[in-house]
C-alpha positions in Angstrom: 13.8 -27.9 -38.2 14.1 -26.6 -35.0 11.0 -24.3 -33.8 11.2 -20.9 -33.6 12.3 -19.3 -30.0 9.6 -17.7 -27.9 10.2 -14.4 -27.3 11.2 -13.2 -24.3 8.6 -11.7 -21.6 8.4 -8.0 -20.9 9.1 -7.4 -17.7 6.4 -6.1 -15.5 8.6 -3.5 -13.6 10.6 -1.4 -16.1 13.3 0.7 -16.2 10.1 3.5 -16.0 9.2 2.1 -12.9 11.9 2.1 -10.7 13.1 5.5 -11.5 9.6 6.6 -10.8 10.3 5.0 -7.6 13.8 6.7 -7.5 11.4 10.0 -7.8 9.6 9.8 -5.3 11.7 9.1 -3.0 13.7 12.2 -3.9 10.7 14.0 -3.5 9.4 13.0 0.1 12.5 13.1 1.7 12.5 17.2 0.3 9.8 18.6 2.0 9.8 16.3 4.9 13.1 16.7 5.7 12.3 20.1 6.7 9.4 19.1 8.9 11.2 18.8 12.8 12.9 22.2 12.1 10.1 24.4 11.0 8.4 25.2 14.6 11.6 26.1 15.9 12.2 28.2 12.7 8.8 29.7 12.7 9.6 30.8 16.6 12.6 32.6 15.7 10.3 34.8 13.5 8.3 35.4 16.3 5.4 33.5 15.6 5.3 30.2 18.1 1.4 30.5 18.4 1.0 30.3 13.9 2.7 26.5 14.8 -0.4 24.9 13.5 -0.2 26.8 10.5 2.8 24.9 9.3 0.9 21.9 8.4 -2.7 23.1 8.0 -1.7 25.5 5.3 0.4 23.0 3.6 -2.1 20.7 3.7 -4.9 23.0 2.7 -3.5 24.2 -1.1 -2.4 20.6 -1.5 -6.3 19.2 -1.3 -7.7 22.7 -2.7 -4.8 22.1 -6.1 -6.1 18.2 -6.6 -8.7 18.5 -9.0 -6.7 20.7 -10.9 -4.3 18.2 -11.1 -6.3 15.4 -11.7 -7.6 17.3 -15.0 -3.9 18.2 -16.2 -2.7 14.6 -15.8 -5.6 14.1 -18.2 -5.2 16.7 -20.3 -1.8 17.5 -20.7 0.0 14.6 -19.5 1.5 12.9 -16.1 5.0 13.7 -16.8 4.0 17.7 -16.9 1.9 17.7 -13.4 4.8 15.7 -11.8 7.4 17.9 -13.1 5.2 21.1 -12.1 5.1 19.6 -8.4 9.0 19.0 -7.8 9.7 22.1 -9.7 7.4 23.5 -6.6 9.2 22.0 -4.1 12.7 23.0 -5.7 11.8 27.0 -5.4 10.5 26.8 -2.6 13.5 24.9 -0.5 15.3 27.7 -2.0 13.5 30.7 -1.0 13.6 29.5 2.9 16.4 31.0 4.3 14.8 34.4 2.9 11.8 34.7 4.8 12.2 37.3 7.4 8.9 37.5 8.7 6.3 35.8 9.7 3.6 36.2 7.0 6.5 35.3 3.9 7.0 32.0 5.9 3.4 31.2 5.5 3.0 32.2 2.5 5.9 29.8 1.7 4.3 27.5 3.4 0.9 27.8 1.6 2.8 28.0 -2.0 4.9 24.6 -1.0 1.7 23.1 -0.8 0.9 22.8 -4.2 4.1 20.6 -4.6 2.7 17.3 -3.6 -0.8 18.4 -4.8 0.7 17.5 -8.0 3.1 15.7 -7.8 1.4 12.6 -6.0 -1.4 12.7 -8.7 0.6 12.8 -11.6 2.8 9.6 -10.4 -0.4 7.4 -9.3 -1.7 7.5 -12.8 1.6 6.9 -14.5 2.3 4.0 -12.4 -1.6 3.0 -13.5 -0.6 3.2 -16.9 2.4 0.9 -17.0 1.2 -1.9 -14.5 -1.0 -4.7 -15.3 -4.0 -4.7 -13.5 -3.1 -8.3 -11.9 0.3 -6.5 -10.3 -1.0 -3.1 -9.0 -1.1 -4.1 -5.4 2.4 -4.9 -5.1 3.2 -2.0 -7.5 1.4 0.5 -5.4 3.4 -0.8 -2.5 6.7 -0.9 -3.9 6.2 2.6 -4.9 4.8 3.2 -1.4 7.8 1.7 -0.1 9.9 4.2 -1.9 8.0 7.2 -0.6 7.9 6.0 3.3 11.6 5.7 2.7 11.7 9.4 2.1 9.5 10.1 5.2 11.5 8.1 7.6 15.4 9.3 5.9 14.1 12.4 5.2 13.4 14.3 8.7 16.6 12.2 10.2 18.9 13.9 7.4 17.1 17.5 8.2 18.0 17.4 11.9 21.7 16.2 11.2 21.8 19.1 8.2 20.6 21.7 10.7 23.0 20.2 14.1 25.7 20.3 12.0 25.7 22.6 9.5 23.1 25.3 9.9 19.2 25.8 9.1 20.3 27.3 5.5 22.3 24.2 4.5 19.1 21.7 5.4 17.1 24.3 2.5 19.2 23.9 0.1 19.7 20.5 0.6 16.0 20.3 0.4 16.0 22.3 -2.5 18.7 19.8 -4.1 16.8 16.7 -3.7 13.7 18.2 -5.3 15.7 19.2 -8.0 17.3 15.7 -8.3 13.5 13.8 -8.3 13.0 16.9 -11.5 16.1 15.5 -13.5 15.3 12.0 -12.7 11.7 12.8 -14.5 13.3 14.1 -17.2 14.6 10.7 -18.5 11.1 9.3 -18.5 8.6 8.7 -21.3 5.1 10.6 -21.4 2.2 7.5 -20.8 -0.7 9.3 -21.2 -1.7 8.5 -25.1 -1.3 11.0 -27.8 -4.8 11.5 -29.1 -5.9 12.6 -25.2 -3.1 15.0 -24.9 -3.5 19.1 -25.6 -0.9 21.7 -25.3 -1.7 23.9 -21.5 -4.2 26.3 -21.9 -5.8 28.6 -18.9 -9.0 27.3 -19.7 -8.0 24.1 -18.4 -7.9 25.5 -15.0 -11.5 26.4 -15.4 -13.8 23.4 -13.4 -17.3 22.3 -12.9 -18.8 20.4 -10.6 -18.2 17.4 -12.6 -14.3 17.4 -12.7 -14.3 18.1 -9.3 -14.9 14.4 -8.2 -15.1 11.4 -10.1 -18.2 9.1 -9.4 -16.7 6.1 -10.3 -14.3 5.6 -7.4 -16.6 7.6 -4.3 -16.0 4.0 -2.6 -12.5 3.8 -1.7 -12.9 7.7 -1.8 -15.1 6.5 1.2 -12.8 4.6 2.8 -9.7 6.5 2.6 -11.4 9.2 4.3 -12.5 7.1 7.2 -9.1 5.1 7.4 -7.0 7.9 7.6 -8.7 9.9 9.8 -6.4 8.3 12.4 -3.6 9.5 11.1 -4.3 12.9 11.2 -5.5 12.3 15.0 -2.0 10.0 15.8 0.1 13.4 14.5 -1.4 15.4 16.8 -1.4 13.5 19.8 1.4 11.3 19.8 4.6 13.0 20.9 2.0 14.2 23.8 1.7 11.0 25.0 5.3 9.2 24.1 6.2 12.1 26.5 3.7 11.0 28.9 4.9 7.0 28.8 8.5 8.6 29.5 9.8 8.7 26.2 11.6 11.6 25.7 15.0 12.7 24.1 16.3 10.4 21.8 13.8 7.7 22.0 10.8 10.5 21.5 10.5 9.0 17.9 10.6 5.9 18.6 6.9 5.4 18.3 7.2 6.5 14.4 10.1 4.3 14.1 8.0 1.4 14.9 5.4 2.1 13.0 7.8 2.9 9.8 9.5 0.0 10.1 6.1 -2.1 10.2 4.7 -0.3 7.5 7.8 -1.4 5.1 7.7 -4.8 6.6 4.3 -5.3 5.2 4.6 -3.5 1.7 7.5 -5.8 1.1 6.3 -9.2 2.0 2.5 -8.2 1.2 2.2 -5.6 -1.7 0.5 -8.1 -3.6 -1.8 -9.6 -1.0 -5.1 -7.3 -2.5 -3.6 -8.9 -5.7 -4.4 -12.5 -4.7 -6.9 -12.1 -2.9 -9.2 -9.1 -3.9 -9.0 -5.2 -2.6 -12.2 -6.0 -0.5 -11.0 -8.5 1.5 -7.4 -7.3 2.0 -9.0 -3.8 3.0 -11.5 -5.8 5.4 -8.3 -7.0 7.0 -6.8 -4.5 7.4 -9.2 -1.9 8.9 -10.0 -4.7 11.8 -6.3 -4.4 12.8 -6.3 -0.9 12.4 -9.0 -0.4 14.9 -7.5 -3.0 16.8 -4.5 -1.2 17.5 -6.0 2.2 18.1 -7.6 0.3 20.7 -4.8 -0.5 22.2 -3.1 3.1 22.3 -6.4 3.8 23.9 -5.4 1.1 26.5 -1.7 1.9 26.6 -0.5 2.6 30.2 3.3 1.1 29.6 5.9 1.5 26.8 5.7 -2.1 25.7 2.0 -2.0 25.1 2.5 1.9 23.4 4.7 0.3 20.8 3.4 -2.6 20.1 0.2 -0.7 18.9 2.5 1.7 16.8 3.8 -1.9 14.9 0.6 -2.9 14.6 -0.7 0.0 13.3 1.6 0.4 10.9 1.1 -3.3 9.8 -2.2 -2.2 9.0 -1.3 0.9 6.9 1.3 -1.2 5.0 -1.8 -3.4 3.9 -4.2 -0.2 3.7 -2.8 2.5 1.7 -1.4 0.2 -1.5 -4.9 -1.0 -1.7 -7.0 1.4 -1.6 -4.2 3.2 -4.4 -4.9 0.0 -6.4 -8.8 -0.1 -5.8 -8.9 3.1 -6.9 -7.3 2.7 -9.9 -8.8 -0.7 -11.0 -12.4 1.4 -10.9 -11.2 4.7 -12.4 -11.8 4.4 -16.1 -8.3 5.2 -18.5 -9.2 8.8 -19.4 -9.7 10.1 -16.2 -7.3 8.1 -14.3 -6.0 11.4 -13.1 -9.4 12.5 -11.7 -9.8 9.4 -10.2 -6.3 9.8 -8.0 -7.0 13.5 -7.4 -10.5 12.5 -5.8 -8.6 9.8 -3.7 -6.3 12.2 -2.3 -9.1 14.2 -2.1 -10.4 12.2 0.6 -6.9 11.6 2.0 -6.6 15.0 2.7 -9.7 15.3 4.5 -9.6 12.7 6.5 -5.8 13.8 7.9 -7.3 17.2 8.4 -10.6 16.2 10.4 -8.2 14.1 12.4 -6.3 16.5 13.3 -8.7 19.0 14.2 -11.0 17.0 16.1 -8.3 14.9 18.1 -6.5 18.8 18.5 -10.5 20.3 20.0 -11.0 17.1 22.2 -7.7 16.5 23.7 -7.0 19.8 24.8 -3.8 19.1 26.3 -5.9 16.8 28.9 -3.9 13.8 29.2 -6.9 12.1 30.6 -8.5 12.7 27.4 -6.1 10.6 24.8 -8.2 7.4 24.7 -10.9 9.4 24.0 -9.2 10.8 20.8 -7.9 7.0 19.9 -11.6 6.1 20.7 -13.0 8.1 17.8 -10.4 7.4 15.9 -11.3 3.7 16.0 -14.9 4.1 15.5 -14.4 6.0 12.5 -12.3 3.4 11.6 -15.1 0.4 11.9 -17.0 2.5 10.4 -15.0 1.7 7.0 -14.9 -1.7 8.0 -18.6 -2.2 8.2 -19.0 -0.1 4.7 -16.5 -2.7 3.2 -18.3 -5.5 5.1 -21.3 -4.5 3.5 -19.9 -4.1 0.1 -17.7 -7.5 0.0 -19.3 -8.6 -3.2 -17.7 -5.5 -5.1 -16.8 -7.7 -8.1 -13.8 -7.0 -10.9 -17.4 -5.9 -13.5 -16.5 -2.3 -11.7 -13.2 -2.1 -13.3 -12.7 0.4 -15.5 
């Protein structure tokens, strides 16, 4: 008698996860597609000098609405806050073309915020909840690969919307993929477990100190804040200085399409490195090329040098950013997984804001003063590395 026929393995990456995937890449390619028209936009109003605004304010109710996410996605349920985000996003595409002054564009602006100050946090801890903890990393950085995607596509498919069509087409449009990433949620399956779930209440909205952050994962809270500090400092300073090293026109991006194109590279062929081989480790790697290369666009004088920091750069975000998801998520315990991803981007947030601020107060349209600005950028980046250098033993007993 024959024996019995094993049964078949579940597969690790379900139907679940690559329309999650799908998703997000719906939903970057929304609100960033919108991103290379908006100063022009914001001029017509008559308000060129609010140009900071457009990203500062954006940025502001997306760290501020975090923890209130964080505690929904626990509460309620992932599906909800993700659906709450994109449904954000939708209106607000919509409602572009009828701002007619300068204040109802920033209020826009402030409202659109909220979009990925949910959206984000509900997806981490859904992905969390269907991944192994053995195939996070390369999870995190499939999913990351789905979302840069939308970054690079998206702001290329604004311009063209806008050339060729008009400013209104390139809202709805935007409007329209947010509505698609809604739909595609739609078909997906609520992870967080029953018996944690409760129907929305405004009382849920009320915090305390305690909800705010979540202890557990302060580390690669740490670290993100440090790490992508540079980021917010590159953003403000870079098409300064591609300009400056003669790039200009059509080749004015061509320092983000480097770095994109790296930063896929590496999610691809790496996702599971920190897998393998430990977050630590992989995040100790990956910071020492990270200041590495910021010490180079501190160095840069020619185009060659310029871009070869951008690759390298974005080589060490493609190894950064899944890992320090992961991390996050392998400390975070399963009933405040959402906290735990709020707090993250928490940190995110802060870091990208303090790097723009301070590389937008010390480069003061000084040329002379950009390696100064990559400088910093660097140092705050070894500072990570010497935290994580420090705290190399961090052992898999942390895990939630």
């Amino acid at each position: 008698m024959s024996a019995p026929a094993a049964p078949a393995p579940t597969p690790v990456y379900t139907i679940g996860f690559w329309l999650m995937c799908l998703s997000s890449l719906l939903f970057f390619m929304s609100f960033n597609m919108l991103l290379p028209e908006l100063p022009d936009y914001l001029t017509r109003l008559g308000g060129a000098e609010y140009k900071g605004f457009i990203i500062a304010l954006f940025t502001l109710t997306a760290g501020l609405s975090r923890p209130f996410s964080g505690k929904l996605a626990d509460t309620v349920g992932r599906i909800p806050v993700m659906v709450f985000g994109s449904l954000v996003c939708f209106v607000c595409g919509f409602f572009y073309p009828f701002t007619a002054t300068v204040a109802a564009f920033l209020g826009l602006r402030l409202l659109h915020g909220f979009s990925t100050g949910f959206k984000p946090t509900g997806t981490a801890a859904f992905i969390a909840d269907i991944i192994p903890y053995a195939r996070r990393g390369e999870a995190m950085g499939l999913l990351g690969v789905a979302g840069s995607l939308g970054m690079a596509a998206g702001p290329m498919l604004g311009s063209f919307l806008a050339e060729q069509f008009s400013l209104d087409t390139m809202f709805y449009c935007s409007s329209g993929l947010a509505l698609l990433s809604l739909a595609v949620q739609g078909t997906m399956t609520e992870t967080l477990p029953q018996a944690q779930r409760q129907r929305f209440s405004w009382s849920l909205l009320r915090l305390d100190w305690s909800e705010v952050l979540e202890p557990r994962v302060l580390k690669p809270a740490l670290v993100t804040l440090l790490c992508l500090f540079p980021f917010g400092a590159v953003l403000t300073v870079i098409p300064d200085q591609s300009r400056l090293l003669g790039l200009t026109h059509g080749s004015k991006g061509l320092f983000y399409t480097c770095y994109t194109g790296a930063s896929l590279v590496v999610r691809l062929l790496a996702g599971n490195a920190s897998d393998k081989y430990g977050r630590v480790p992989v995040l100790i790697g990956s910071s020492a090329l990270m200041a590495f290369a910021l010490s180079l666009m501190a160095l840069a004088t020619s185009t060659p040098l310029f871009l070869g920091a951008a690759i390298l750069f974005g080589l060490a975000t493609g190894m950064n950013s899944p890992t320090l998801y992961a991390w996050t998520v392998d400390l975070s315990h399963p009933e405040r997984r959402g906290r735990a991803v709020a707090t993250m981007y928490i940190a995110l947030e802060a870091g990208i804001g303090l790097g723009a601020l301070l590389a937008g107060w010390l480069y003061a349209n000084e040329p002379a003063r950009l390696p100064l600005v990559h400088s910093l950028s660097a140092l705050t980046v070894l500072g990570a590395l010497l935290y994580l250098i420090r705290h190399r033993k961090i052992t898999t007993a942390e895990v939630g």
